[in-house]
C-alpha positions in Angstrom: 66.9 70.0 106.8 69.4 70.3 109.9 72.5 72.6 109.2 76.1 71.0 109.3 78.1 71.9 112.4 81.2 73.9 112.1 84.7 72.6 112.4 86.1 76.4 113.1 87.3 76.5 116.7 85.7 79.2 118.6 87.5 80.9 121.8 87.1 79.9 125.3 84.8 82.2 126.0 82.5 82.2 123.0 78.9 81.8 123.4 77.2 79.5 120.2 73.9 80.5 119.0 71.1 78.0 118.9 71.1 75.7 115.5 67.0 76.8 114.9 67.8 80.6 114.9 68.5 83.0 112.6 70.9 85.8 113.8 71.2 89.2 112.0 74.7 90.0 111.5 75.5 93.0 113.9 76.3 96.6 112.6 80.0 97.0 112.1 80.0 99.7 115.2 78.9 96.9 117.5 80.8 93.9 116.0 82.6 92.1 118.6 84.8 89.4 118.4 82.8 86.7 120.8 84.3 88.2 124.0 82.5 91.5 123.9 85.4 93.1 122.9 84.6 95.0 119.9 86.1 94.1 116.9 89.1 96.9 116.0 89.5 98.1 119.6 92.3 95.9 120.2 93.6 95.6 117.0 96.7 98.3 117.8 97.8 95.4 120.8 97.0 92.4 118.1 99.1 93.8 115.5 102.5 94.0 117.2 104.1 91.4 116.0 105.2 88.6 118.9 108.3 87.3 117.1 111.8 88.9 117.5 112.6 88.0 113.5 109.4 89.6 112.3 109.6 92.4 109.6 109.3 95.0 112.4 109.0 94.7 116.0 107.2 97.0 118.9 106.4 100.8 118.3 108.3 103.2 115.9 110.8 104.9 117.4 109.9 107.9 118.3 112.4 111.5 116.8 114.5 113.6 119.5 112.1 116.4 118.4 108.9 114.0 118.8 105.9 116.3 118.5 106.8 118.0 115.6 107.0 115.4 112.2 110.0 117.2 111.5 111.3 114.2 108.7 107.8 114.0 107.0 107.9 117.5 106.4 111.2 117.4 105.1 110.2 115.4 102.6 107.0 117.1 101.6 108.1 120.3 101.2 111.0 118.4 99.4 108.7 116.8 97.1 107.0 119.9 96.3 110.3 121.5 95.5 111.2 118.9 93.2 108.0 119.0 91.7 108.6 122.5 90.9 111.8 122.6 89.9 111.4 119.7 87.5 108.0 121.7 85.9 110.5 124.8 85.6 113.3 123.1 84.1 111.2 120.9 81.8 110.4 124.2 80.2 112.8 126.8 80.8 115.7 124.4 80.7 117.7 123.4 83.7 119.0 126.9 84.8 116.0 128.1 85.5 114.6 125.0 87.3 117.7 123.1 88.2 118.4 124.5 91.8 114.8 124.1 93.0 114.8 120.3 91.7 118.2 119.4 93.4 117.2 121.0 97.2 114.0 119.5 96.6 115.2 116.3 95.8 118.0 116.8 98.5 115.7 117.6 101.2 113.4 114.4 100.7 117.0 112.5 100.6 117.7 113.8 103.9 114.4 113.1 105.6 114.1 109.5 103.9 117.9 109.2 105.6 116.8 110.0 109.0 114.0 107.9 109.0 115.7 105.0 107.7 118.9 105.2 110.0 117.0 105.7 113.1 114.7 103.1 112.4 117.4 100.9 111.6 119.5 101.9 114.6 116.7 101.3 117.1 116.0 97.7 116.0 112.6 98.3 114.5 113.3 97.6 110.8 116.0 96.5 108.8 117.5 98.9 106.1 121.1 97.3 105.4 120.9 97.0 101.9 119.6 100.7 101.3 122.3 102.1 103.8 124.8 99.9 102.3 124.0 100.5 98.2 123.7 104.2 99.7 127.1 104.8 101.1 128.7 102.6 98.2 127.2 105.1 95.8 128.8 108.2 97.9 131.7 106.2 97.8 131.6 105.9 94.1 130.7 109.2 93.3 133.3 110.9 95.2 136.0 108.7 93.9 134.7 109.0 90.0 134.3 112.7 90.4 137.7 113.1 92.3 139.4 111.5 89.3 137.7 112.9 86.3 138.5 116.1 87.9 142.1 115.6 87.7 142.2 113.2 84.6 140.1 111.3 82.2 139.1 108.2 83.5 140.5 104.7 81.8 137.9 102.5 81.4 139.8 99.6 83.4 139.8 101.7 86.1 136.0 102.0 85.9 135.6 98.2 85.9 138.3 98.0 88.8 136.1 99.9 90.7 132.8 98.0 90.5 134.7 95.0 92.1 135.5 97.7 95.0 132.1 99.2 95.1 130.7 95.2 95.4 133.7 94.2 98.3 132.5 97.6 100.1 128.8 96.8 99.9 129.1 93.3 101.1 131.3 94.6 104.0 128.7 97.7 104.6 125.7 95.6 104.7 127.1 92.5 107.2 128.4 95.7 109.4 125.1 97.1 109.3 122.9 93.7 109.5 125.4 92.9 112.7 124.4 96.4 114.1 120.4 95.7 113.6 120.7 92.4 115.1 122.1 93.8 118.3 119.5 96.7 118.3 116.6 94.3 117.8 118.0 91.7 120.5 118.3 95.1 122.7 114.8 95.9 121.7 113.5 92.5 122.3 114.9 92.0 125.6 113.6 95.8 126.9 110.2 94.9 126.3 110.0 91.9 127.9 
């Protein structure tokens, strides 16, 4: 019984086995992809993406302070923190636990921030919306506890300023898509 031929294009270079042999599939070590390349050597080069409005584009940019994953830790050690502090507070109450919970969950606020800004800055990925909601709640919170500070807050005012925090967001986020888009035409344009 003769085998059906395959329809799946093969590269230029390709060699096709004969139809009357039987091949043993290689070992994953030696697996090439038909131009004895091995399979996963290039895979680094193939990932990139090629097009400009991909998800992200080229290498991660690289931190002023490069060797050391200065961020990462951050954020660890922040996690950690929080950990603790919410294990301490869960059963000692909050004054016992409460300060180690907030630096810890401050410190993996401030590493998240760094990556995401200078990520965002350099044209590599997008992160408008979570900049945006992120300085609209500053906003927010400054202005709510500004006010309850000096009086008690009416509740039309409260309403009132929703419709400010959503004009501000939608400002913030085109300001910050505009910037991307300039960073990622920048980015484009240096690597070619």
């Amino acid at each position: 019984m003769a085998r059906a031929r395959s329809r799946k294009r093969r590269p230029a270079g390709a060699r096709r086995a004969p139809a009357n042999t039987t091949r043993k599939p290689d070992s994953p070590a030696k697996a090439s992809d038909g131009a004895g390349v091995p399979r996963g050597a290039g895979a680094r080069s193939r990932s990139r993406p090629t097009s400009p409005t991909a998800p992200t584009y080229g290498e991660r940019p690289r931190a002023p302070w490069h060797p050391l994953p200065l961020s990462e830790l951050l954020i660890l050690v922040g996690a950690i923190g929080a950990a603790i502090g919410f294990s301490r507070a869960s059963r000692h109450g909050l004054s016992s636990g409460g300060p180690a919970l907030f630096a810890g969950v401050g410190a993996v606020a401030i590493g998240a921030i760094e990556v995401t800004l200078r990520e965002h800055r350099t044209g590599y990925r997008s992160h408008a919306v979570l900049l945006a909601l992120l300085l609209v709640l500053v906003f927010h919170s400054a202005v709510v506890l500004g006010l309850s500070s000096i009086t008690t807050v009416p509740q039309l005012l409260k309403v009132g300023l929703l419709a400010i925090d959503l004009a501000l967001f939608a400002f913030l986020f085109k300001l910050l898509r505009a910037r991307f888009l300039d960073a990622r035409r920048e980015r484009v344009f240096s690597q070619r």
